[in-house]
C-alpha positions in Angstrom: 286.3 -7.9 156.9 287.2 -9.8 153.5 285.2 -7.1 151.4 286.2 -4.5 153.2 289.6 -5.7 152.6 289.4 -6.2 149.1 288.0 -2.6 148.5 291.1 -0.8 150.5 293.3 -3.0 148.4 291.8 -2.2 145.1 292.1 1.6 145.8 295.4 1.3 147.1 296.4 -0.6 143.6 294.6 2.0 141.9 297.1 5.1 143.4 300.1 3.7 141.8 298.5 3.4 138.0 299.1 5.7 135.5 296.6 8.9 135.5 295.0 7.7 132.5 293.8 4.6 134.2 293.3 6.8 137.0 290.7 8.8 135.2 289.2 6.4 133.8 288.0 4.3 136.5 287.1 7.7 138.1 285.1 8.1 135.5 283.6 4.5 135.6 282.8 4.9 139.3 281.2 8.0 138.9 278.5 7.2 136.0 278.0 3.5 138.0 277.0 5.8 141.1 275.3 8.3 139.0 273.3 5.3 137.5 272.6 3.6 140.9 270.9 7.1 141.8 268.5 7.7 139.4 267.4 4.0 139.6 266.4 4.6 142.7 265.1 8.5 141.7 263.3 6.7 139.2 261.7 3.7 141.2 260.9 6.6 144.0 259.4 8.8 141.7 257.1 6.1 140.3 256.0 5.0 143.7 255.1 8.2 144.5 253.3 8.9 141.3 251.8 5.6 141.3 249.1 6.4 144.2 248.5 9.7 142.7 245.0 9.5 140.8 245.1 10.9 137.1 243.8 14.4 136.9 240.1 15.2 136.0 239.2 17.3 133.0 237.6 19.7 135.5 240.6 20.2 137.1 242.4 20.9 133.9 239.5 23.3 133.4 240.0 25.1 136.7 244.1 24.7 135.9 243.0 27.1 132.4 240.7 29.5 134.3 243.5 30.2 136.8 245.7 30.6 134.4 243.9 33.1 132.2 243.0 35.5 135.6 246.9 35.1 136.4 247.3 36.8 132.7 244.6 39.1 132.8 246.2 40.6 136.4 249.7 40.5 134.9 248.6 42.2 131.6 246.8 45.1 133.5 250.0 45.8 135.9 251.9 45.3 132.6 249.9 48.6 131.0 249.7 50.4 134.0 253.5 50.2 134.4 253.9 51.2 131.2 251.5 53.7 131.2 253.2 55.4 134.5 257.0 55.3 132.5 255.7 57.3 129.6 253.8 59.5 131.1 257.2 60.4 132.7 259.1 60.3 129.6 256.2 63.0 128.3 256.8 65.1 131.2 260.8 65.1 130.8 260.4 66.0 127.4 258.0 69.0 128.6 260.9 70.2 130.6 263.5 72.5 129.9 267.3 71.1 129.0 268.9 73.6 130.6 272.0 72.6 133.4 273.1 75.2 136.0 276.3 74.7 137.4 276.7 76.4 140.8 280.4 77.0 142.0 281.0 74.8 145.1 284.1 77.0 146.9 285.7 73.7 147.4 289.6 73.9 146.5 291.4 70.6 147.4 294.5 71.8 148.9 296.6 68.6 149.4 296.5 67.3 146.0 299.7 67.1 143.8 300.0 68.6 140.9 299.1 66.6 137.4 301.8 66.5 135.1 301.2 66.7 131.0 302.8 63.8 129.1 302.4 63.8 125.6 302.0 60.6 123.7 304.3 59.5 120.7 
């Protein structure tokens, strides 16, 4: 109960400081935390990596071959994507720019009138 004791007292010291001292213990709590974290990230992470075995040239070889088909697919979509937007940019142009504009008999009959102000 002594350290639990101690902590509650601590904080409740700490609520009638200034807000500079305020922020800065906020601040020194924060990176202590941040730092107890990626210790412990870090000794994870090296555990974990530690009973990996180190990676074979083949693989690095098979890594490269994938890699190269992945580009080789992506390249051909690529072109025939491209392909397909100008040949519809060729047929657009083939087209005739003409617009016809065809009366729709619609007369909005509850709308108010618009009123011309002229600017200074």
């Amino acid at each position: 109960m002594g350290l639990v004791h101690d902590i509650h007292s601590f904080f409740t010291e700490l609520q009638g400081k200034d807000e500079r001292t305020k922020k800065q213990w906020a601040i020194g709590l924060t990176s202590g935390s941040m730092v107890i974290v990626v210790g412990f990230w870090l000794l994870t992470l090296s555990s974990t990596l530690g009973s990996v075995s180190a990676p074979q040239a083949s693989s690095q070889n098979q890594f490269l071959a994938t890699m190269a088909a992945g580009f080789s697919v992506l390249k051909d979509n690529v072109s025939a994507s491209i392909g397909t937007a100008m040949q519809k940019v060729q047929d657009s142009m083939g087209a005739t720019n003409s617009v016809t504009l065809q009366p729709t008999g619609v007369t909005p009959a509850d709308t108010e009138p618009l009123t011309v102000q002229k600017l200074p």
